[in-house]
N, C-alpha and C positions, 0 to 999 in steps of 0.2 A: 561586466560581471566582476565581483570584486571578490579577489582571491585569496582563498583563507586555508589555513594550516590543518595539515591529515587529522589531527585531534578534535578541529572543531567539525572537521566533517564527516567525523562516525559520528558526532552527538548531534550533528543537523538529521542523521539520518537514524538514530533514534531516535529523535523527535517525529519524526515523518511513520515511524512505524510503529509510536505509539498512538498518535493520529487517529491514524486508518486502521488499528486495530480496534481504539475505541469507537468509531462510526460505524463498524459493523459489528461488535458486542452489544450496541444500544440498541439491536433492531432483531438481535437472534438469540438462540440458545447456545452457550460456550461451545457446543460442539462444532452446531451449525458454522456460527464462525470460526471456527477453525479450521474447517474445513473450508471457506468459500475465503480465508486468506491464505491459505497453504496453495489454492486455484492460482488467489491473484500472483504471488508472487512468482509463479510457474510462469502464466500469463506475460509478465513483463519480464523474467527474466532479470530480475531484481529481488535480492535480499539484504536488509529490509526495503520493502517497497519505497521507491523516491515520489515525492510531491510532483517534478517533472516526469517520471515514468506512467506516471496514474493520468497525468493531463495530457502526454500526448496518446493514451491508449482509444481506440475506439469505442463508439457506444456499445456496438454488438460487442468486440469483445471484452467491455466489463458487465453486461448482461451475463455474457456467454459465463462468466463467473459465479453468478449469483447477485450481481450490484445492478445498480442504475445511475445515472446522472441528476 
Protein backbone atom coordinates (compact mmCIF):
# COMPACT_ATOMS: atom_id res chain seq x y z
CA UNK A 1 0.00 0.00 0.00
CA UNK A 2 1.65 3.17 -1.08
CA UNK A 3 1.85 5.78 1.48
CA UNK A 4 0.47 9.24 0.95
CA UNK A 5 0.59 12.51 3.01
CA UNK A 6 -2.35 13.59 5.86
CA UNK A 7 -3.70 16.20 2.97
CA UNK A 8 -4.16 13.71 0.29
CA UNK A 9 -5.92 11.70 2.78
CA UNK A 10 -8.73 13.89 3.91
CA UNK A 11 -9.34 14.57 0.10
CA UNK A 12 -9.26 10.64 -0.67
CA UNK A 13 -11.82 10.55 2.03
CA UNK A 14 -13.82 13.29 0.60
CA UNK A 15 -14.05 11.69 -2.25
CA UNK A 16 -15.18 8.46 -0.73
CA UNK A 17 -18.06 10.45 1.08
CA UNK A 18 -19.03 12.24 -1.89
CA UNK A 19 -19.44 8.81 -3.40
CA UNK A 20 -21.70 7.15 -1.24
CA UNK A 21 -23.62 10.21 -0.61
CA UNK A 22 -24.28 10.45 -4.17
CA UNK A 23 -25.35 6.58 -4.59
CA UNK A 24 -27.80 7.02 -2.15
CA UNK A 25 -29.20 10.58 -3.06
CA UNK A 26 -29.89 8.90 -6.60
CA UNK A 27 -32.38 6.33 -5.13
CA UNK A 28 -34.15 8.50 -2.30
CA UNK A 29 -35.61 11.63 -1.03
CA UNK A 30 -32.76 14.19 0.56
CA UNK A 31 -34.18 13.39 3.79
CA UNK A 32 -34.44 9.69 3.30
CA UNK A 33 -30.86 9.86 2.73
CA UNK A 34 -29.81 11.59 5.24
CA UNK A 35 -31.06 9.83 7.34
CA UNK A 36 -29.93 6.34 6.11
CA UNK A 37 -26.05 8.07 5.80
CA UNK A 38 -26.19 9.53 9.19
CA UNK A 39 -27.25 5.27 9.97
CA UNK A 40 -24.29 4.36 7.88
CA UNK A 41 -21.67 6.33 9.26
CA UNK A 42 -22.87 5.41 12.93
CA UNK A 43 -22.73 1.83 11.48
CA UNK A 44 -19.00 1.88 10.73
CA UNK A 45 -17.95 4.20 12.95
CA UNK A 46 -16.46 6.27 10.40
CA UNK A 47 -16.86 9.83 9.35
CA UNK A 48 -16.65 10.34 6.34
CA UNK A 49 -17.49 6.85 5.48
CA UNK A 50 -14.24 5.04 3.91
CA UNK A 51 -14.47 2.88 0.51
CA UNK A 52 -12.60 0.25 2.92
CA UNK A 53 -15.14 0.76 5.81
CA UNK A 54 -18.24 0.11 3.39
CA UNK A 55 -16.48 -3.11 1.80
CA UNK A 56 -15.61 -4.67 4.80
CA UNK A 57 -19.22 -3.97 6.49
CA UNK A 58 -21.75 -6.87 6.17
CA UNK A 59 -24.54 -7.54 4.12
CA UNK A 60 -27.13 -7.45 7.15
CA UNK A 61 -25.48 -4.64 8.44
CA UNK A 62 -25.86 -2.29 5.39
CA UNK A 63 -29.36 -3.56 5.02
CA UNK A 64 -29.74 -3.02 8.50
CA UNK A 65 -29.09 0.74 7.29
CA UNK A 66 -31.35 1.13 4.50
CA UNK A 67 -28.71 -0.15 1.56
CA UNK A 68 -28.08 -3.21 -0.28
CA UNK A 69 -25.23 -4.71 -2.12
Amino acid sequence: MEKIHRGEELELYAIDAALVGALVSQQLSTKAAATIFHRLTTLLGATPPTADAILAASDEGLRGVGLSR
